[in-house]
N, C-alpha and C positions, 0 to 999 in steps of 0.2 A: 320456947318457941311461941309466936305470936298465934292468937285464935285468929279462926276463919273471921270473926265477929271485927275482931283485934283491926285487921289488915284491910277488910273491907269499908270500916269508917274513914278511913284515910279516902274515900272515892266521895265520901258527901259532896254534897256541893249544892247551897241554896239556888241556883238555877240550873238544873241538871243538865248534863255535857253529854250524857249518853247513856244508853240502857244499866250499864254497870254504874252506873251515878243514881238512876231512880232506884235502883235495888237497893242500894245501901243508903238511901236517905228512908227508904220503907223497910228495911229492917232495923233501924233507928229507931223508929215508932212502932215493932211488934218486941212488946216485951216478955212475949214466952220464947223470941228466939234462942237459942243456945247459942250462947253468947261467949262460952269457956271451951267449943269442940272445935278439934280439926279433924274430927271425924268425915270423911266425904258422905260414908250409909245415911249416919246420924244426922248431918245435915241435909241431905235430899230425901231421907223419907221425913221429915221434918215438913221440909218444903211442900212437898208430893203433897201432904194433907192440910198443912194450915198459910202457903204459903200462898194464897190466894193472890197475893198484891204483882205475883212476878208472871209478865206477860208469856212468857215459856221458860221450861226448865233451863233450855239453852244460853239462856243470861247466868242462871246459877252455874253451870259447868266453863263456859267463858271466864269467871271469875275465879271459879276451883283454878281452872289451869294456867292465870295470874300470880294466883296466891299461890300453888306450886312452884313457880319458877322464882318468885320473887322473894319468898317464905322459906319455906320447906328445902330448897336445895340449899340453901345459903351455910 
């Protein structure tokens, strides 16, 4: 199974298309992200403390429940 990490580089995009686009171009460029988890805890207390770049959590959970349905159920 694909990481969170994995799944959401697929949303880069050098001119960003939308909140879910700026997040995975700035976790691009934070390289303590955990990069190998599909942990949700792991990754949102992750966030919660270092992930300054993302303008509410709400963008990281929009994407959780992307990569749920597109990921994880498959």
């Amino acid at each position: 199974m694909k990481s969170f990490y994995h799944y959401l580089m697929k949303h880069r995009h050098p001119k960003p298309k939308d909140k879910i686009s700026e997040f995975a171009n700035q976790a691009y460029e934070d390289h303590t992200f955990p990069k190998y988890s599909s942990d949700y805890h792991e990754l949102s207390s992750y966030l919660e403390v270092s992930g300054d770049y993302l303008s509410s959590m709400s963008v990281f959970d929009d994407a959780w429940e992307h990569y749920i349905v597109e990921v994880k159920n498959k």
